[in-house]
C-alpha positions in Angstrom: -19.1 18.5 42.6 -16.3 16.5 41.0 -17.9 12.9 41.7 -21.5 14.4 40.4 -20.0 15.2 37.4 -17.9 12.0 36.9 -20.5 9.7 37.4 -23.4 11.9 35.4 -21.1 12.7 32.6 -18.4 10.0 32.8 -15.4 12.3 32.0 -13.3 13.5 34.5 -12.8 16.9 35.1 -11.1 19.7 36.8 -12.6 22.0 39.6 -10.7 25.9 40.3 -11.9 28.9 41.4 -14.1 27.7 44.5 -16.1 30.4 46.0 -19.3 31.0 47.8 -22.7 30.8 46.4 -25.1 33.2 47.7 -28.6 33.3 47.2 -29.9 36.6 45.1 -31.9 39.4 46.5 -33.7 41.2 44.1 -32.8 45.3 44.9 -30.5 44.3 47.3 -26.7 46.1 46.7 -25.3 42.9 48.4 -26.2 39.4 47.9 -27.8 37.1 50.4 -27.0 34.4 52.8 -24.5 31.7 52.0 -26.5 29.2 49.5 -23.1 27.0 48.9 -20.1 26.9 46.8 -19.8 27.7 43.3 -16.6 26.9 41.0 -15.9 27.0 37.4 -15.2 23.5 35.7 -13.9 21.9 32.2 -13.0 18.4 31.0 -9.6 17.1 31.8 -7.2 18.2 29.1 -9.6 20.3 27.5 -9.1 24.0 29.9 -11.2 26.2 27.1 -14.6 24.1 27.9 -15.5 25.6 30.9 -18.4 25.7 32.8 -20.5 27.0 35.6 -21.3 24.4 38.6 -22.9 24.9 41.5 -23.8 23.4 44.8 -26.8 24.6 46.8 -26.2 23.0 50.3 -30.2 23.6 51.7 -31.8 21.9 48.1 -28.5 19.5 47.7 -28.6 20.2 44.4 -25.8 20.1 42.3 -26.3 22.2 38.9 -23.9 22.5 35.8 -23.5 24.4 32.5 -21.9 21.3 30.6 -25.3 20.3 29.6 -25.7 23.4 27.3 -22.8 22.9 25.5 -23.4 19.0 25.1 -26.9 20.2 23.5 -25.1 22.5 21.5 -23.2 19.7 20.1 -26.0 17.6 19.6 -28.3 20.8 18.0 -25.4 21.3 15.3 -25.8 17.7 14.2 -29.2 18.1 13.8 -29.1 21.9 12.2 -26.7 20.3 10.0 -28.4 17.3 8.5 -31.1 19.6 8.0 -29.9 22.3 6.3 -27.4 20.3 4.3 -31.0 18.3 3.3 -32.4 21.6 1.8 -30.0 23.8 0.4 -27.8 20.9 -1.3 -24.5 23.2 -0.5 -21.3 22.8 2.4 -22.4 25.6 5.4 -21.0 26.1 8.6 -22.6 26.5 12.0 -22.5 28.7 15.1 -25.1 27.0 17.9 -25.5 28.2 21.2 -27.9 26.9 24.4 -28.6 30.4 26.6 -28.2 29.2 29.8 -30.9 29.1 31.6 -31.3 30.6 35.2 -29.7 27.9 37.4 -32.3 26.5 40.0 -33.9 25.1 37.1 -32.1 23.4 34.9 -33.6 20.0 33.9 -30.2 18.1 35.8 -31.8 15.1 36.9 -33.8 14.0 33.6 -30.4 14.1 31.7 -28.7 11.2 30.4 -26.5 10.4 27.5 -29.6 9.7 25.0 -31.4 12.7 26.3 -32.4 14.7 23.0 -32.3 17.8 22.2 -36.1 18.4 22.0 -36.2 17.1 25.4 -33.9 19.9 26.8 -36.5 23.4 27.0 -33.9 26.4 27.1 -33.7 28.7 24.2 -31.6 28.0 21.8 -29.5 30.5 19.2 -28.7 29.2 15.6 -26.6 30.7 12.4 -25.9 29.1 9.1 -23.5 30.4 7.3 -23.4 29.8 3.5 -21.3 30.9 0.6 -23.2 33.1 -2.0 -21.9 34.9 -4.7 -23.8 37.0 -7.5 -27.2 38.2 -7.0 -29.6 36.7 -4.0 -32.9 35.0 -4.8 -34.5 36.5 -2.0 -37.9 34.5 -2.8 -36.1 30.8 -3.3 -34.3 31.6 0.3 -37.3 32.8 2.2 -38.8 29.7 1.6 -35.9 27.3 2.4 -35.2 29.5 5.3 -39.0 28.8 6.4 -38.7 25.4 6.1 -35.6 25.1 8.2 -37.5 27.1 10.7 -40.6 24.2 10.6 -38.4 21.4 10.1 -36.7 22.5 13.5 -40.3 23.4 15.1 -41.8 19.8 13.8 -39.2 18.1 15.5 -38.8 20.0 19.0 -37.4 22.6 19.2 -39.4 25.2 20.7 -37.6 27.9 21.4 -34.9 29.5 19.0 -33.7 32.3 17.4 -32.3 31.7 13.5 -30.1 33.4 11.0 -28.8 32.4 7.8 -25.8 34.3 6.2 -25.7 34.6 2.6 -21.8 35.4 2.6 -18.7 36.1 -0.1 -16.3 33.6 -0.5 -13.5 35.4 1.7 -16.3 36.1 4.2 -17.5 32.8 4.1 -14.0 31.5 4.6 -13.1 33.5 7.5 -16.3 33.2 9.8 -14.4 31.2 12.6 -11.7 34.1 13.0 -14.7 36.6 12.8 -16.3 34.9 15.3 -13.3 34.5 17.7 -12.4 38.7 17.0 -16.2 39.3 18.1 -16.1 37.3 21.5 -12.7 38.8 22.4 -13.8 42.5 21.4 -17.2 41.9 23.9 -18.6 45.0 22.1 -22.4 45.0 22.5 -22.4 47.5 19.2 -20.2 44.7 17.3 -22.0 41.3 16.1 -22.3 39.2 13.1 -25.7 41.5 12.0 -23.3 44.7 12.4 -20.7 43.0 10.5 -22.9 41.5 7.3 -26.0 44.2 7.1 -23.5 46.9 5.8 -22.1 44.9 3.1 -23.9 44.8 -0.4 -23.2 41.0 -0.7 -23.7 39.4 2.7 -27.4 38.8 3.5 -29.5 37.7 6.6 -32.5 36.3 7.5 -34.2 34.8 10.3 -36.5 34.4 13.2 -37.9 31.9 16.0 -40.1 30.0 12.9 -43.3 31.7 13.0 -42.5 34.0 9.9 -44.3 34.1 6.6 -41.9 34.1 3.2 -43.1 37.7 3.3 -41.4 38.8 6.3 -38.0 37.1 5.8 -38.0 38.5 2.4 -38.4 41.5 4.4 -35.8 41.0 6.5 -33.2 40.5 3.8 -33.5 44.4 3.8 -33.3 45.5 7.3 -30.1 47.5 7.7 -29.4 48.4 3.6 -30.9 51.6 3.8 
């Protein structure tokens, strides 16, 4: 698993935590028969990228989560470019690949120029942008739609959007936020239940399909 990823990545990187791979029965308490061996991985000198890899010894397949965050990397670019092309104004980003179900992962069309429209998982997206003062709700349905189409025009098929209309301090703190969510692991505590109390932090989104109607909409889910 170490030489796979060497030579498909060409990084080296660290294997721990070898254990069995076992194939899944569905409704079974107990897993299968031995598949292979499964380990968690990360980039030499960089511990806090880690990653799922697997072996399956029947298929000799090797599979690995790196891929999804390399995409991720490579989806922020492009998120970026774009959304720095409409609204004019600084934003940051939180991208995410979900995983997808391993024993499928497109592994072998991968290479260094492979794109991110040439990667099929689903994807998660949020912008977040300073506001302060009262929200034109019409002006950032529309930008938000054409973010949405822009994305859709160019690839990506599958993705879920938000964009954060945030205070200053709110604005300026998103990274800690973000880092006090994932440590917290509470199901009940995300960035909607975090922004859709507030009276100046507004969101809006979808997977591209919405009219200007409906993410104006949307602006008021949760102000009740």
């Amino acid at each position: 698993m170490k030489e796979y990823l060497e030579e498909k990545y060409s990084e080296a990187f660290m294997i721990e935590n070898v254990e069995e791979l076992r194939y899944h029965r569905v409704g079974a308490l107990t897993s299968g028969e031995v598949a292979g061996v499964q380990a968690v991985a990360y980039p030499a000198g960089n511990p806090e990228t880690e990653f799922r890899v697997e072996y399956w010894e029947k298929e000799n397949v090797i599979e690995d989560g790196y891929i999804n965050l390399i995409m991720s990397d490579k989806l922020a670019e492009l998120v970026q470019q774009k959304v720095q092309s409409i609204w004019k104004a600084p934003a940051k980003l939180d991208v995410v690949y979900f995983e997808g179900p391993f024993g499928s992962l497109p592994d072998s069309s991968y290479t260094p120029g492979s794109e991110v429209k040439d990667y099929p998982y689903a994807a998660g997206i949020n912008v977040f942008m300073s506001h302060e003062g009262e929200l034109d709700k019409q002006v950032q349905a529309a930008r938000i739609k054409q973010l949405n189409q822009e994305l859709k025009e160019y690839g990506i098929a599958d993705f879920l959007s938000a964009v954060f209309f945030m205070n200053n301090g709110d604005f300026s703190n998103i990274e800690a936020t973000l880092q006090d969510i994932d440590e917290k692991k509470d199901n009940e505590y995300n960035l909607y239940s975090f922004c859709r109390p507030k009276a100046d932090c507004w969101v809006s989104g979808g997977q591209g399909d919405e009219t200007v109607e409906e993410l104006i909409g949307d602006f008021s889910l949760g102000k009740e």
